[in-house]
ROSEKE-172867 format. One record per residue (C-alpha): z negated, x, y. Coordinates in steps of 0.02 Angstrom, whole numbers, plus 50000, padded with zeros to 5 digits. Example, Ala and Ser with C-alpha at 12.3 -4.5 7.8 and 13.67 -1.06 7.14 Angstrom:
496105061549775
496435068449947
***
This chain:
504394951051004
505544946551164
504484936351289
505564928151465
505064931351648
504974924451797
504544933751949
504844951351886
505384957252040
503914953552117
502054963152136
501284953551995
502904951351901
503114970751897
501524976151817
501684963651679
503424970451619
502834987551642
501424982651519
502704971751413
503724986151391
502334997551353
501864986851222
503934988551136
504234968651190
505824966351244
505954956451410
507284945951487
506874939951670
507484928351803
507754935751976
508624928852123
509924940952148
510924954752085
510194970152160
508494964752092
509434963151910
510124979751914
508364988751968
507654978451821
509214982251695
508715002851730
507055000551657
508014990351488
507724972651555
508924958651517
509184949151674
509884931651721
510394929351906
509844911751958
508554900852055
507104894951975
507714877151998
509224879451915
509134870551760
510594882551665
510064898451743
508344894451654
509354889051487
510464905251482
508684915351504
508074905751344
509694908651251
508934921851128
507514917851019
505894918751119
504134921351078
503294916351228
503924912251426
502774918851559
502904910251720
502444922151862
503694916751995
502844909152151
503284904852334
501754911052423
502304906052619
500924898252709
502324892252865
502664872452870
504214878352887
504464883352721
503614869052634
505424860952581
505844877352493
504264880052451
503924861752346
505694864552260
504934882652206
503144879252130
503424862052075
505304859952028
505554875851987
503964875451842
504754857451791
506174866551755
505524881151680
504484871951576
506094859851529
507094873551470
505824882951352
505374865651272
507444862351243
507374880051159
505844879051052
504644891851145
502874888051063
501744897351202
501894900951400
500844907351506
500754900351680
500054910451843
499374896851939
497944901852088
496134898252142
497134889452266
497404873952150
495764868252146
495824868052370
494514877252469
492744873052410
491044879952481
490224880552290
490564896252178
492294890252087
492174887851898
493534880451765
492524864951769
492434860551964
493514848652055
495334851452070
495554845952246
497214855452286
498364841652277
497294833252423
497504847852502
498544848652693
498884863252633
500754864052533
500424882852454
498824874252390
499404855252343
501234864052251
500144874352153
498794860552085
500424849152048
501404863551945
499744868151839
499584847751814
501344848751749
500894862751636
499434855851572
500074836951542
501634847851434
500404857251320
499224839151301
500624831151244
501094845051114
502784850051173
502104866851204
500624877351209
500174882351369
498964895451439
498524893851651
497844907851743
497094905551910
496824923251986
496194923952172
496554938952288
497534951652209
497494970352269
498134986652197
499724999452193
501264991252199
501004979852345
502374979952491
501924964552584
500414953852512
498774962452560
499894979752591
500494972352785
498404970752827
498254988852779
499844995352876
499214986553015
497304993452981
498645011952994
499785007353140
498025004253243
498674985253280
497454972853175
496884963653313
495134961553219
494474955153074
494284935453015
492504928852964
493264922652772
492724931252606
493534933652453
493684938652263
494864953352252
495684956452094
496394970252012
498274967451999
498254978151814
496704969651752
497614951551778
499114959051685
498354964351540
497384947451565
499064938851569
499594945851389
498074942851322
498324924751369
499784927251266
499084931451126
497374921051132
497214909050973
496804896451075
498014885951204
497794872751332
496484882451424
496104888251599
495394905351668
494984910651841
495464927251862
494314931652020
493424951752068
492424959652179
491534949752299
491664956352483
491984945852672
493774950752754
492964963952870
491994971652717
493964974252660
494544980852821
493314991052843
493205000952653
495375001552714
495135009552878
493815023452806
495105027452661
496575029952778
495495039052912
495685023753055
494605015553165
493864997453118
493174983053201
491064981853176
490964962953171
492164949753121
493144936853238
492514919853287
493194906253180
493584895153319
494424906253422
495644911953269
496014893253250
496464889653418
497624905353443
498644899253281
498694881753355
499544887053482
500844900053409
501284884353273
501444873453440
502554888153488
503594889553334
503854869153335
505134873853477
505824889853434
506044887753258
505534903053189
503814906853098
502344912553185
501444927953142
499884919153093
499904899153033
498604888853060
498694889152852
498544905752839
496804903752961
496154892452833
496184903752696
495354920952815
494054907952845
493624901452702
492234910652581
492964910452419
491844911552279
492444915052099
491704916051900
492654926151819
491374925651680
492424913851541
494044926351550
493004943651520
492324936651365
493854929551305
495214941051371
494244954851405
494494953351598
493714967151704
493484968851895
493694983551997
492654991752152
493354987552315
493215003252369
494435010652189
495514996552223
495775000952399
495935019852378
497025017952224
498235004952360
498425017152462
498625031752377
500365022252312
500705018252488
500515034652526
501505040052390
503045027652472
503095034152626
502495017452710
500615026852761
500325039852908
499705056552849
497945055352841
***
């Protein structure tokens, strides 16, 4: 079996080929540059250097008969700044992606979408509720519900058959800048506290293996929320700063006030240029309690969730093991 990648390089991306690979499927990926092609050529994947939205980068991946395309690749920036790049990522890049493995006759792909398509809603989030993301202000959010729209129309219309996973918060070893910077920050004693948003943290492993058994499902054209372990921000922050030995705050952050402080480092970063360290976007999502059923993917791809407090030890027990912790 030889299956194509996008976003191999990346936290998600890495776990899936390690579990490709485990499983004797021979992997070819698309990564942005040349250093990331040589890491990925040492563990015997085939790499293409190329952007996702160029359309013969994409074509030279599929060049070799393929079994199935799994679309991992995201641009997760929550800046307005970035929203240009951002659009041609998620939404071009997927057209494109999705382009190529219909030219070359690729029959199934998998595509890694987020909870974040369907927009922030109060009610418990379900493969039947609203999609509201492309209404969204937000651009993470509205590229996202448009590239899982493009994926979907594709596999209505029969050119392929096409498998969307929506997994929310996703936690675990391998992480160098997603959830990893709150925790080196929980280390380095500078979190300035903790926002008053929940969550549904997922086990980066469990959504790989969910992600190849997407693959190999009988079915296609269907959706699965991949959510985990419910638990508010400070719950998180606190289960990290009792692992690594730290102090944490005892009560969250007023909404409002988090609001207003990011209003006014965007108003800063309209002038300078350069991206704030916190977006009023990024706000939105701390704040928010996100609610997940996970229930239709354990019974049909045997999805599990983790403890938060495994998940968190087992994060940073690998970021211990890189160097990037204190000693406890």
């Amino acid at each position: 079996m030889r299956v194509m990648l996008t976003g191999a390089t990346g936290f998600l991306g890495g776990h899936l080929v390690d579990r490709l690979l485990a499983d004797s499927v021979e992997v070819t990926a698309v990564v942005r540059s040349q250093s990331g092609a040589d890491a990925l050529a040492r563990r015997g994947v085939r790499s293409i250097v190329g952007a996702l939205d160029d359309p013969k980068a994409m074509r030279d991946a599929l060049r070799l008969p393929t079994d199935c395309v799994f679309h991992v690749a995201a641009d997760t920036s929550t800046w307005r700044g970035h929203e240009e790049r951002q659009t041609r990522t998620n939404v071009e890049g997927t057209r494109n992606v999705l382009a190529a493995a219909q030219a070359t006759g690729v029959r199934r792909f998998v595509h890694t979408s987020s909870v974040s398509a369907f927009g922030q809603q109060e009610a418990m989030l379900t493969e039947r509720s609203p999609r509201l993301g492309k209404e969204s202000w937000i651009n993470y959010e509205r590229t996202k519900a448009i590239a899982e729209e493009l994926v979907l129309e594709a596999d209505a219309s029969g050119a392929i058959e096409a498998m969307v996973l929506n997994p929310a918060h996703i936690l675990g070893p391998g992480d160098t800048h997603n959830w990893a910077s709150l925790f080196l920050l929980i280390d380095q004693g500078r979190l300035p506290g903790a926002p008053p948003g929940s969550g549904a943290f997922a086990d980066v492993r469990e959504v790989a293996r969910a992600e190849i058994a997407a693959w190999r499902h009988p079915a296609h054209g269907e959706q699965f929320l991949l959510g985990g372990v419910q638990a508010s921000f400070l719950e998180l922050i606190q289960a990290t700063a009792h692992e690594l030995g730290r102090k944490a705050p005892a009560k969250a952050m007023p909404a409002g006030f988090i609001r207003s402080y990011a209003r006014v480092l965007d108003a800063i970063s309209r002038v300078t240029g350069r991206e704030p360290p916190l977006t009023p976007q990024a706000v939105s999502f701390t704040c928010h309690h996100l609610q997940v059923d996970s229930g239709k993917a354990m019974r049909e791809l045997g999805y599990r969730t983790t403890p938060l407090d495994t998940l968190v030890r087992d994060t940073c027990n690998w970021l211990r093991d890189q160097g990037m912790l204190k000693p406890r």
